[in-house]
C-alpha positions as CSV (number, residue, x, y, z in Angstrom):
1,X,16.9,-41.5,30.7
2,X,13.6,-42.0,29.4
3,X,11.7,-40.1,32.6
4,X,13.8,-37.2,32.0
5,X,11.7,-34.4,30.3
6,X,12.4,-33.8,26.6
7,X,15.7,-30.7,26.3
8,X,15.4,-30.6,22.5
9,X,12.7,-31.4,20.1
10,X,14.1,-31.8,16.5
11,X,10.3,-31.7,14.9
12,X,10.2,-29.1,11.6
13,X,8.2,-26.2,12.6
14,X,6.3,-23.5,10.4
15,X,4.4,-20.2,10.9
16,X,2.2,-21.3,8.0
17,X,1.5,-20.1,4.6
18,X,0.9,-16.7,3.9
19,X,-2.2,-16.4,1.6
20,X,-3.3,-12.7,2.1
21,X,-1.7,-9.7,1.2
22,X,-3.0,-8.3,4.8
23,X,-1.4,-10.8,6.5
24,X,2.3,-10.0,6.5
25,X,2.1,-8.8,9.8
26,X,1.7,-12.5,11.4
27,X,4.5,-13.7,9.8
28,X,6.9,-11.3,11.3
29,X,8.4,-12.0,15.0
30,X,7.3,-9.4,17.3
31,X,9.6,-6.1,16.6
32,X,9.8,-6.7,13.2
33,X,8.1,-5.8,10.3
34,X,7.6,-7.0,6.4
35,X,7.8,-4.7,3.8
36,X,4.3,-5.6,1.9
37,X,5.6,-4.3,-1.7
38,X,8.8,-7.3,-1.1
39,X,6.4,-9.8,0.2
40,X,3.8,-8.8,-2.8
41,X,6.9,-9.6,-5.4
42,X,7.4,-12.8,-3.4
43,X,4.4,-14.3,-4.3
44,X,4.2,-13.0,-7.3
45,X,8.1,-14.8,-8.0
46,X,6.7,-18.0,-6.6
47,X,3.2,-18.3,-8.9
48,X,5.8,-17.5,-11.3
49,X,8.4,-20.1,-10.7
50,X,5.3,-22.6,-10.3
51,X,3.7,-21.9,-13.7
52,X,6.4,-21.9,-16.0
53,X,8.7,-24.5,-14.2
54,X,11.4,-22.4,-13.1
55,X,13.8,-21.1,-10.3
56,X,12.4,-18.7,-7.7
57,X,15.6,-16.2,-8.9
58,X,14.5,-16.3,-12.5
59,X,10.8,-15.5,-11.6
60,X,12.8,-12.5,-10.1
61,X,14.4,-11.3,-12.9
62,X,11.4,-11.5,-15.5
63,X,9.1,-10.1,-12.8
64,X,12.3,-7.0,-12.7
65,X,12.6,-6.7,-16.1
66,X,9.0,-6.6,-16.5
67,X,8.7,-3.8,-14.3
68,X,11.6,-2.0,-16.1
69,X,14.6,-2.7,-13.3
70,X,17.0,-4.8,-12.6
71,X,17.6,-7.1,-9.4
C-alpha cells in the first residue's frame, strides 16, 4: 500500500490572512464575491474581540450598537 499514490491528504489548509481592505477579492472562490462593507465590520469585530478579551459576537453587537443598529 505504501506505493500507492496518496487519495486523501488530511493536512489543514488556509487561503491566508486578509490584511487589506482591497484584498477581499482573493479570498473569494472564483464566482463569488465579498461584500467589502461585511468584511470591513469583520475586522473591525476581530481587533475588537482581541483588545478587550471578548467573543467575536459581542464585538458585533457593540460595533451595531455603536453604529445605531442592531444585529
Amino acid at each position: 500500500m505504501s506505493r500507492l499514490p496518496t487519495q486523501v491528504e488530511y493536512a489543514e489548509r488556509s487561503a491566508g490572512e486578509i490584511t487589506a481592505p482591497g484584498a477581499a477579492h482573493s479570498i473569494a472562490p472564483a464566482g463569488y464575491a465579498v461584500d467589502p462593507a461585511q468584511l470591513d465590520l469583520h475586522h473591525k469585530a476581530v481587533a475588537l474581540s482581541e483588545a478587550q478579551n471578548i467573543d467575536y459576537d459581542q464585538a458585533l453587537t457593540r460595533l451595531a450598537s455603536q453604529a445605531g443598529g442592531a444585529r
